[in-house]
N, C-alpha and C positions, 0 to 999 in steps of 0.2 A: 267206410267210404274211401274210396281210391282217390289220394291228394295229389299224386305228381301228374304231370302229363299221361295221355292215354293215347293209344296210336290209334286210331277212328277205322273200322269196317274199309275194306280197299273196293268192294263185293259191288258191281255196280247194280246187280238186279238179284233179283228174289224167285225163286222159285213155289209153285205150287205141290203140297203133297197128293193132290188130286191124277192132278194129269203132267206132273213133271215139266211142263212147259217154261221157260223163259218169261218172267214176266217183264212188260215195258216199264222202262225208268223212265219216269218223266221229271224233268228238273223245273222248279215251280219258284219263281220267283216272288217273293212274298208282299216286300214293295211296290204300290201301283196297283196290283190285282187285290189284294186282301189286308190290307194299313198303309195309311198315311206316315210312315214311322223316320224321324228320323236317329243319326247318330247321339246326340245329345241329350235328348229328353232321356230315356233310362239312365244315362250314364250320371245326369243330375239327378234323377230321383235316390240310386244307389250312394251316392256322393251324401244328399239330403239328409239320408234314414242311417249315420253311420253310427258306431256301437256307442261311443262318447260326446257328450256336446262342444269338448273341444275341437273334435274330428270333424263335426259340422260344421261348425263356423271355418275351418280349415278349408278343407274341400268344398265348399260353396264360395268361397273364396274362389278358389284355382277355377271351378266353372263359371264364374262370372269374366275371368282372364281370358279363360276359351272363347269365348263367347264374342270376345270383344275382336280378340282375334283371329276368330273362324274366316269371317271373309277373305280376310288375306290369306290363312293358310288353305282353305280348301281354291283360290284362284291359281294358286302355284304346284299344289300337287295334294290331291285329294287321300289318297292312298298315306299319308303321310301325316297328314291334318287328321285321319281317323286314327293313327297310331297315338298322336300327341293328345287326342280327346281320352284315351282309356286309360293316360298316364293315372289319370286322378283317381284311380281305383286302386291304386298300390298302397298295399297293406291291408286291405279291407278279404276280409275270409270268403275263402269257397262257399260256407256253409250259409254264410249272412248273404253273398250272390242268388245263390239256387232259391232262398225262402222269398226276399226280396224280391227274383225273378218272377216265382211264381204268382205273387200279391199284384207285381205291376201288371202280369198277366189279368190277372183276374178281377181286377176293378179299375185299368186303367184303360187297356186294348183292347181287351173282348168287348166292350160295349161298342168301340168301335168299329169292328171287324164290317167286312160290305160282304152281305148279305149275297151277292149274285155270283162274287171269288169263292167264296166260302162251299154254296152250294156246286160250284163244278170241282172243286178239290177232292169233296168229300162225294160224290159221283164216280171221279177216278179212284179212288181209293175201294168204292165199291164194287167195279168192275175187276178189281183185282192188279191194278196199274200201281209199281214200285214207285208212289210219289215221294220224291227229295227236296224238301222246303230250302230254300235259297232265302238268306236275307242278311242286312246288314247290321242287323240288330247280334247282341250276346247270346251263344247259347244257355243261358240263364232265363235269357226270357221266350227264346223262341222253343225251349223243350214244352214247355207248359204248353204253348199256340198251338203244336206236331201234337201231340200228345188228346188234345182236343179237337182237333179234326182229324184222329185215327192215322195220322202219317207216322209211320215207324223211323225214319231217316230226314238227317237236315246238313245243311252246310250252312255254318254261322260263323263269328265270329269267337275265338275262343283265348281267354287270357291265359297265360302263362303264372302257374303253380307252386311254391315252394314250398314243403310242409302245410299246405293247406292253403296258402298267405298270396293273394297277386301280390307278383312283381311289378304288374302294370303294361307290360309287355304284351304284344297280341302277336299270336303263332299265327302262323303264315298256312293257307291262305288267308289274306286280311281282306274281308268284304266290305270293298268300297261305297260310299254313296252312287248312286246314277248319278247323271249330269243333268244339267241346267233343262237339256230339251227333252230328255227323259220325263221330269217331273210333268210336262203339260200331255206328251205324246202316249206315255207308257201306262196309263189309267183305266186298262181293258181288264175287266173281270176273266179273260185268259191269262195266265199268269206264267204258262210256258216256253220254255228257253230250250232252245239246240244248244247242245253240250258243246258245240264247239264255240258256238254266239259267247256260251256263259265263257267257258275258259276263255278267251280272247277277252272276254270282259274284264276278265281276275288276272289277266297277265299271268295265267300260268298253263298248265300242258293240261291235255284230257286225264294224262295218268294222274297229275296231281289234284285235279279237278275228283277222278275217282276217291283216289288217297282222303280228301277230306270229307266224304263224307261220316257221321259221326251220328251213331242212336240217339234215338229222340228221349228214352230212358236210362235212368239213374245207372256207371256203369258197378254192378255187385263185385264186390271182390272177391278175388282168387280164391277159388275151393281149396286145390291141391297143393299144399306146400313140401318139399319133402323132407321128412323128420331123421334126425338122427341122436340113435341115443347112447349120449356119455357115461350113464349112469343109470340104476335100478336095475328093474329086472326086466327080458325083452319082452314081448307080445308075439305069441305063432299066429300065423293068421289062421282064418277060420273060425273065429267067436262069434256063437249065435244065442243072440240074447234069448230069443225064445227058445231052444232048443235049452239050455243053463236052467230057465225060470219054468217051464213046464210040468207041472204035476207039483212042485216043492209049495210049501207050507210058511209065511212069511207071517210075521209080528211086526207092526205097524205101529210106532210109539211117539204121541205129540199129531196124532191125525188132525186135532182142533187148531192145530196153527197154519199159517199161510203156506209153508211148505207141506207140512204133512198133509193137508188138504187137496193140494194138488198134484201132489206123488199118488198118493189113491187113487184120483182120478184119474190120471194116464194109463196108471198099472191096469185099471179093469179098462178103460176099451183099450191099449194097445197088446193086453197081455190075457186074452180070452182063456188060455188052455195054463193059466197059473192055476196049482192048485187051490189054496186057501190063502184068505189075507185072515188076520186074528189082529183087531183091533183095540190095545188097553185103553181102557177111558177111565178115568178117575171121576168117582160120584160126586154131584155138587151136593148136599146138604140133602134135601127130598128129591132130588134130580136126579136117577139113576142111570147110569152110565147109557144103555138100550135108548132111553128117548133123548138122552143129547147126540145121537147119533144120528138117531131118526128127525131129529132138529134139523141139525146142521143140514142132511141131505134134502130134507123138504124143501130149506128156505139159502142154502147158498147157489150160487150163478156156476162154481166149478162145476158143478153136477149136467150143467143144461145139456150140452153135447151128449152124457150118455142118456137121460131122459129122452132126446130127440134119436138118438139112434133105435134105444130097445123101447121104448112109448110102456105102456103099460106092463111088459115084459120087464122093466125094470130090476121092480120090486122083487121079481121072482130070481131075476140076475143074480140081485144082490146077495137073496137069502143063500143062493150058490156059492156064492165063489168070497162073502166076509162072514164074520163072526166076531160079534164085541164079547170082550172080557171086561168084567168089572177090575178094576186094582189099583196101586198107585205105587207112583217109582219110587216114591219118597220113604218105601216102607221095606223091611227085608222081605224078601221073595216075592218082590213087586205086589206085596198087596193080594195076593193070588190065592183062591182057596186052592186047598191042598191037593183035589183029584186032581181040578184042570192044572193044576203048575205041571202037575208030573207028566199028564198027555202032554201039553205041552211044549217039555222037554224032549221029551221021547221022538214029538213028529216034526218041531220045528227045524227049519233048514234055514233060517236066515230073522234076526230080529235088527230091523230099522230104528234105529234111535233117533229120532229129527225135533226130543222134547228138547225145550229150556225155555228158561226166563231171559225176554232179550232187552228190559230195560236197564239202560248203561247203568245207574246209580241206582236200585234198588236196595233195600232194605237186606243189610250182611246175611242174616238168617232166612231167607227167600233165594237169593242167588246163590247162595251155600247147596242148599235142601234142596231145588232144584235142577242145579249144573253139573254141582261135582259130588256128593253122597247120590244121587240117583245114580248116574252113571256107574259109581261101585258099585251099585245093588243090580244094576243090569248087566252087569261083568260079572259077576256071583250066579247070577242066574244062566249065562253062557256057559261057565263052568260048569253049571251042574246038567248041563243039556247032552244029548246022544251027541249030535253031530253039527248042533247050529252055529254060525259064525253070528258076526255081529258089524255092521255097519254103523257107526256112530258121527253125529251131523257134530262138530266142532265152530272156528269160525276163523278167517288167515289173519283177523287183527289180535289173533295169539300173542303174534309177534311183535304188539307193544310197542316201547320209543325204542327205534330202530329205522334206521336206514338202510336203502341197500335191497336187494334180490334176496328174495325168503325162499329157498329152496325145498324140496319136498320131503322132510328128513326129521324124523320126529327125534327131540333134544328130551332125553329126561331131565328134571327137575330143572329145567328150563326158567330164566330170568331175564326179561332185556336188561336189566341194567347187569348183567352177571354176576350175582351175589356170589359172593366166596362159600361153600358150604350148606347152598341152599337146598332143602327136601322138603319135596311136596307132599310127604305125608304127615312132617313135623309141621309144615305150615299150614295144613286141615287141620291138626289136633291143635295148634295155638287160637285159629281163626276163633274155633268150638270153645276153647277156652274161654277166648273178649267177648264170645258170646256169652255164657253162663256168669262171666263178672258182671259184664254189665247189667244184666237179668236180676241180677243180685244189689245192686248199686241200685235200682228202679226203687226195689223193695225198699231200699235202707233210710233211714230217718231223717240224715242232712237230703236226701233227695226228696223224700216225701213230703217235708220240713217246708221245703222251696213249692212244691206243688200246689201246696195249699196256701200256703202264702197267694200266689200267683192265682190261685183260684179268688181266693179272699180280693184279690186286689184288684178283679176283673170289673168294667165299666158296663157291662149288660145283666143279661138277666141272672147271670152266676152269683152276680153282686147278693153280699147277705145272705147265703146258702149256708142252710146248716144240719147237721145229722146225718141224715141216709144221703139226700142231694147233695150233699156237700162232697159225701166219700164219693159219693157216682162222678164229682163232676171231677177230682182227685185222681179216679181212676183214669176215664179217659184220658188227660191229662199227662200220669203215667206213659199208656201206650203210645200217645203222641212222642213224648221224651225219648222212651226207648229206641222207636222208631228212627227219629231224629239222629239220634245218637250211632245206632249202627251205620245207620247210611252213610254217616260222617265218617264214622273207624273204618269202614271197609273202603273208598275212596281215597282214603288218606292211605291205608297200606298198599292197596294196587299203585299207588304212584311210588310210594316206596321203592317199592320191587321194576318200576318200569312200565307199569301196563297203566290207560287212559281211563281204567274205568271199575268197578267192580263188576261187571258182566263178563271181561277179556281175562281179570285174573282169575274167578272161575271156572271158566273155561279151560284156562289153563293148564290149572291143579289139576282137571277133569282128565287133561290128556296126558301129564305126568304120570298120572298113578294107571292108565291104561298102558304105558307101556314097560311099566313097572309091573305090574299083577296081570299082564293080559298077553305078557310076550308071546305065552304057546301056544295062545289062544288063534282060530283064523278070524283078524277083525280089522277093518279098516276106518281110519280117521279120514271125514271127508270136512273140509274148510272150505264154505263159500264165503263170497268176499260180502260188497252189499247186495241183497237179491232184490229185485225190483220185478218189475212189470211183465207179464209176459208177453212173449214175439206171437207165437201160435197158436200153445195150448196152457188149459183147454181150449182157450181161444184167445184171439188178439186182444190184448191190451186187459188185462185181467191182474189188480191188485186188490190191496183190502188191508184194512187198516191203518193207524199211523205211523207208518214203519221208518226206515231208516232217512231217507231223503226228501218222504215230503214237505216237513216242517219246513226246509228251508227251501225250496221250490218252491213249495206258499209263497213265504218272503220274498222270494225274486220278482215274484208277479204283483207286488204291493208297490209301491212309492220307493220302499227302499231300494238301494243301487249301489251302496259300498261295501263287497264283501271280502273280510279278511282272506286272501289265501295267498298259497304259493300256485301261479299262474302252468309250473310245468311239474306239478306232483300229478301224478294219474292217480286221477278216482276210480275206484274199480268199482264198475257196476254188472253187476250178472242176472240176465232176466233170469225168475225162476224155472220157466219152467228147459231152461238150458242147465241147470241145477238140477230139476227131476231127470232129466235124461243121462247127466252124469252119474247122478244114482243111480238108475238103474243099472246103467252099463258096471257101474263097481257092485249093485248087488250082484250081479249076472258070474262077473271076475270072484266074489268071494266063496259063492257058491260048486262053484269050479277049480276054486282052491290055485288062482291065475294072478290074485292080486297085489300088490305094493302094501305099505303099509299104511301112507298117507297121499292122499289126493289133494289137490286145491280149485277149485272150481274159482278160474278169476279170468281177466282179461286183461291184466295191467301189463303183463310181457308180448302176448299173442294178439289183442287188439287193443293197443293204448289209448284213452280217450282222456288226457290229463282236465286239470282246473279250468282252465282259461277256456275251451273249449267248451266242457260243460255249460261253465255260466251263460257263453253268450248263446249254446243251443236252446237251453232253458230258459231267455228271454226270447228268444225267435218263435220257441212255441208259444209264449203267454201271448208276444204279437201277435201271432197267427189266430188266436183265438181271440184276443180283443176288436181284432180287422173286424172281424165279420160280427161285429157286436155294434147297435147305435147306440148316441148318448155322449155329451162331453167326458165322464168317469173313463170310460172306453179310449176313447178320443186321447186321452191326456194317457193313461196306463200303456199303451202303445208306445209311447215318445220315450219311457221309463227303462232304458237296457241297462242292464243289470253291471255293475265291472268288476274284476279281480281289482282290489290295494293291499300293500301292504298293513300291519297289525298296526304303523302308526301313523298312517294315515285314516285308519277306521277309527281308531280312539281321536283324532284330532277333528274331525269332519263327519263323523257318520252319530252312529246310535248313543253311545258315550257322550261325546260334546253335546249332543241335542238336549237329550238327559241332563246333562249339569247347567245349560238355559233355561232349562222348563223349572229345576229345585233353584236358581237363583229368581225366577222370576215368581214359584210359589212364596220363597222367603219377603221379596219385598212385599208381597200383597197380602203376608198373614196378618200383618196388624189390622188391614181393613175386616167393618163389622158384615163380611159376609157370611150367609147361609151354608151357601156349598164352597169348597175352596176350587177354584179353576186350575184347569188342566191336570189334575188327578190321574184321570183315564190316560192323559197321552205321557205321564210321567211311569205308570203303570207297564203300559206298554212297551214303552222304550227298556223298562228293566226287564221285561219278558224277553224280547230281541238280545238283548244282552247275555244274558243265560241261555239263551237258546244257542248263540255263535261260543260262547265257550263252552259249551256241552259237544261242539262238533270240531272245537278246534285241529283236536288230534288227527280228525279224516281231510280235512279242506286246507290247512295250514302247515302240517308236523308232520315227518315222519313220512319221507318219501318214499314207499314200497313197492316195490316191483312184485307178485308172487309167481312163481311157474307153476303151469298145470299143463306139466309133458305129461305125468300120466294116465289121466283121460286120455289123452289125443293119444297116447301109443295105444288105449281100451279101442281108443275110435276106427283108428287104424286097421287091428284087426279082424274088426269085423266083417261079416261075407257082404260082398256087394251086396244083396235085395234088401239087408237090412240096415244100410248106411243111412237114408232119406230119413228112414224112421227111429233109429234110438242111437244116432250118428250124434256127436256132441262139435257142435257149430257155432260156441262161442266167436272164433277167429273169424268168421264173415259176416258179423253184424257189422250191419248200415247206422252210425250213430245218430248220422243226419234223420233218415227217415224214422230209427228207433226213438228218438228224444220227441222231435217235433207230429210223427203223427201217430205214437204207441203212445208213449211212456207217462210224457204230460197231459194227454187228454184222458187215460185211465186216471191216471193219480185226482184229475179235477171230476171225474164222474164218480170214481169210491172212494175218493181219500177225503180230496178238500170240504167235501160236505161234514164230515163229521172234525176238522177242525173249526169250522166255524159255528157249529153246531145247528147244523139244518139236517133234517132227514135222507138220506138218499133214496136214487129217482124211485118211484112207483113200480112195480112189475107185475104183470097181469098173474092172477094165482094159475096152476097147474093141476095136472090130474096126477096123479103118486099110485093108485091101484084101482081098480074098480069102482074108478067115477069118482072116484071122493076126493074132491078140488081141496090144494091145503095153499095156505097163502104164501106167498115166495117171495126173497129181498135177501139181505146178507145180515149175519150176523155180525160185521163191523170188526170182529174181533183182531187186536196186533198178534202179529206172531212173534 
């Protein structure tokens, strides 16, 4: 969203692409003919609904001053008494304006609107007459009013911008109140004004009178920046994605996760004349790889668009242009019987890597075996390919505790805290080691010793277990331990070495040893930042699972309201399917033998959307959806804006402090003889919140990173014009405003938030899949 001033349309009339004619502009003034509106009433609702309860009691304040004082000021100079009423909106965000505007629209004015204004507006407007809404109201609230009676142009009042922030200041022209004989005379369901009436009204010229007028919609930000590059390698123009991907033979690896799911999806309807996709699927147990394919595509929603485009043809699509391979990365030669490895090898032109395990703290031997030995075993198997490269999905928080601009540059044996001596392939073979000890320690007597103890010592039905049950309950027991244990040892070494998690130090290792054992190889590292929700495809607002941001977007929209951060660290959020299209264009570059080495698919340099932002867009959207919700629960959740504090003011006042009332007030009441002990549940929960914000501290609090991704944008760049629209990577012109409030958090509350709360997600009529045979449809829920 565009935050400083914008210069408004100068264009006084509109043309038709029919008959080229000149269309009439008629200036329509909005007061008298279509609301009773005056200066005050929004500028106190805005004031009312501000981010903080301090902020309210503040500015409700200064309106009740205005208030007292209007009479006097508007008797002396009207024009001026409006300037001093919009003072009280300084500081208050563009973003929290437009949402607000649109709400006061929508449940406060429209019910008002006269019925007899309305219908000759919206008359002119179908006649084909350039109507320009005039009013003395903000454009904040008069876009939403344009926008609803089909008026494309308005001249309102508009404040003054800094980093997002009024000044409080109102740009000139400033639209005065009418006057006193106005309000009884001016009450004609005509609402039209000669442009000279109006300027003379505004004390200003016809040209400046043109000059302000200003679109009734949101203004999109600048496409075309122009690029220059310091560094890498250049880009010729002339890149065509389809012409690169045409006829080649592609391997598709981690299809069942959120991204691989809808990189698939794009690839077959935007990339009809690809050869083959060759899909690895790892068998579940009796599940064989074929019908969890045939799963996924029955019953997930990325599919719907191609269902709807080829209908029963589908199937036949399908059976064209994929092919599942049984295997598994986790094994040498990917699991692969031996004919298909070698065709395989032979015809592949390109294998997509987009597997791994993305929870931060998992168990060492699972994020090991997953992240970083697969990834060897899918380098092993490029090597022994004719001519395939390799695209492998990495992640930018590589880069660990670190501050600062993460540039595009892959670091061998790479450490943020810069270990003196450190190798990534000695620290695979250590990792492997604390795994085989500890494996070892499970089995051993003082461990076993304690298990059974601990079994013996247990208060339910283990109690008194002896012989076979006893070993069984021993064993479990065990794997919990182990379990336990590794999680701890690999958490505890990723913070060692600098990185937040054992997911990041995997990672890491992953890309060490590719650029160690993979240098001659053609293969590129692609780092997205967090991926979220998608803009377009396969269609708007499209997630699944409980992935990186919505646990705490939940929390926003709860009671809670104090969230630890640093207010100007930018969260990098990347829809996916702005991620699929970067893939693509580096599959397209790898195959063409065009590519860099490392990509970052992020937004934190090219379109920055820091903390403080975030939170308040992510309470504006839970608003926006509790508005339109009855019930006091609703009612009350609306008032709840969410705010960036500091870490000690959250431990003093938020989920911590609450926590240690709720255990002093358990302690005083344990000696009473009750049943159940109270507040259990809300003592519970409060340490869920607590885990939950230091599980994320490192992204919302630590470790301010900037990442660039010039090289996409130089892939995007050269591209031929017809195919910019479509596999053009356009992170830098997302609208954050309209991506948070009407993509991002209404997806995350239709597929996410249901299964944190654990309720079903919505219903979905079943589908036809091939010759009539309806199979039932919904998602498999699964995180990526």
């Amino acid at each position: 969203m565009e935050e400083s001033n914008h210069k408004p349309s100068a264009s006084p009339s509109v043309t038709t692409g029919v008959s080229a004619v000149t269309s009439p502009t008629v200036y329509w003034r909005v007061e008298g003919s279509l609301l009773d509106l005056t200066v005050v009433q929004p500028v106190a609702f805005f004031t009312w609904n501000a981010q903080t309860f301090t902020e309210r009691i503040r500015r409700r304040g200064l309106i009740f001053l205005m208030a007292a004082l209007r009479p006097f000021l508007y008797s002396t100079n009207r024009k001026f008494a409006t300037r001093v009423v919009h003072t009280a909106l300084r500081g208050v965000t563009r973003d929290r304006l437009d949402l607000l505007g649109e709400e006061y629209f929508q449940y406060k004015l429209k019910p008002q609107l006269k019925a007899h204004g309305v219908e000759r507006v919206q008359e002119l407007v179908r006649t084909g007459a350039d109507v320009v809404l005039v009013s003395q109201g903000l454009e904040h609230v008069m876009k939403p009013l344009a926008l609803h009676l089909g008026v494309k142009r308005l001249v309102a009042n508009r404040l003054d911008f800094r980093d997002g922030v009024a000044t409080g200041r109102l740009l000139e022209p400033v639209v005065r109140p009418r006057g006193a004989f106005a309000l009884i005379q001016e009450q004609s369901p005509d609402g039209r004004r000669a442009p000279k009436t109006l300027a003379r009204q505004l004390d200003i010229s016809l040209e400046q009178l043109r000059g302000a007028v200003i679109s009734s919609r949101r203004e999109p930000a600048a496409e075309e920046r122009p690029i220059v590059h310091f560094e890498g390698q250049p880009q010729a123009v002339g890149f065509s994605v389809r012409r690169a991907l045409a006829g080649k033979h592609v391997m598709l690896i981690g299809v069942t996760g959120f991204i691989g799911k809808v990189w698939l999806a794009n690839a077959l309807m935007e990339l009809p004349k690809i050869g083959r996709i060759y899909l690895l699927i790892r068998r579940q147990k009796s599940n064989p790889a074929q019908r969890r394919f045939e799963k996924m595509v029955e019953e997930s929603p990325v599919f719907d668009p191609l269902f709807e485009k080829y209908g029963l043809g589908f199937a036949e699509y399908l059976r064209e242009k994929v092919e599942v391979v049984e295997g598994d990365v986790a094994q040498c030669g990917l699991g692969l019987n031996a004919d298909v490895a070698r065709r395989l090898q032979r015809n592949l032109d390109l294998i997509v890597n987009s597997s791994g395990l993305t929870d931060f703290n998992p168990d060492l031997r699972d994020a090991l075996t997953t992240n970083t030995d697969a990834a060897m075993n899918i380098l092993e198997f490029v090597r022994g390919a004719d001519h395939a490269g390799l695209l492998h999905l990495s992640t930018c928080y590589v880069a660990g505790e670190r501050d600062g601009r993460v540039t595009e540059k892959l670091i061998p044996n790479y450490t943020p805290h810069r270990v003196p001596g450190f190798d990534a392939e000695q620290e695979l073979a250590s990792l492997h080691e604390l795994i085989a000890k500890a494996e070892a320690q499970a089995e051993g007597t003082e461990v076993t010793a304690g298990l059974r103890s601990q079994s013996l010592a247990k208060e339910h039905a283990a109690k008194g277990l002896q012989g076979a049950a006893l070993e069984n309950q021993i064993r479990k027991n065990r794997i919990r331990w182990l379990r336990t244990y590794l999680t701890e040892a690999g958490t505890r070494r990723a913070k060692e070495l600098g990185w937040p998690n054992t997911y990041t130090l995997t990672k890491s290792l992953a890309e060490s040893l590719i650029v160690k054992h993979g240098a001659e190889l053609p293969i590129a590292v692609v780092r997205p930042a967090i991926v979220e929700t998608s803009v377009a495809k396969p269609f708007v607002g499209w997630n699944e699972g409980i992935n990186t941001s919505a646990s705490l977007s939940y929390l926003l929209g709860t009671y809670f309201r104090q969230l630890p951060s640093n207010e100007s660290k930018r969260l990098d959020i990347i829809p996916v399917d702005a991620v699929c299209a970067g893939m693509t264009l580096i599959a397209a570059a790898i195959v063409e033998r065009r590519h860099d080495q490392l990509y970052q698919l992020a937004t934190s340099v090219t379109n920055p959307c820091d903390m403080g932002r975030s939170i308040e867009l992510t309470s504006l959207a839970h608003r926006k959806h509790y508005r339109a919700q009855e019930g006091l629960e609703s009612w009350l959740r609306l008032r709840f804006d969410a705010i960036p504090v500091s870490k000690t003011r959250y431990q003093r006042m938020s989920a911590p402090a609450q926590r240690a009332i709720v255990k002093s007030i358990q302690r005083i009441m344990s000696p009473l003889p009750l049943k159940k002990t109270p507040l259990v549940k809300a003592e519970r929960n409060l340490e869920r919140v607590e885990k939950l914000i230091e599980l994320f501290e490192p992204f919302i609090l630590f470790n301010e990173h900037d990442f660039a991704a010039d090289n996409v944008e130089k892939l995007s760049h050269a591209l031929i014009e017809e195919e910019r629209d479509e596999f053009g990577y356009k992170a830098r012109t997302l609208d954050w405003w309209d991506y948070w409030i009407n993509v991002h958090i209404p997806a995350l509350r239709r597929w996410t938030y249901p299964l944190i709360e654990g309720r079903p997600l919505e219903a979905r009529p079943a589908r036809s899949l091939q010759n009539g045979e309806t199979v039932k449809t919904g998602t498999d829920g699964g995180a990526w």
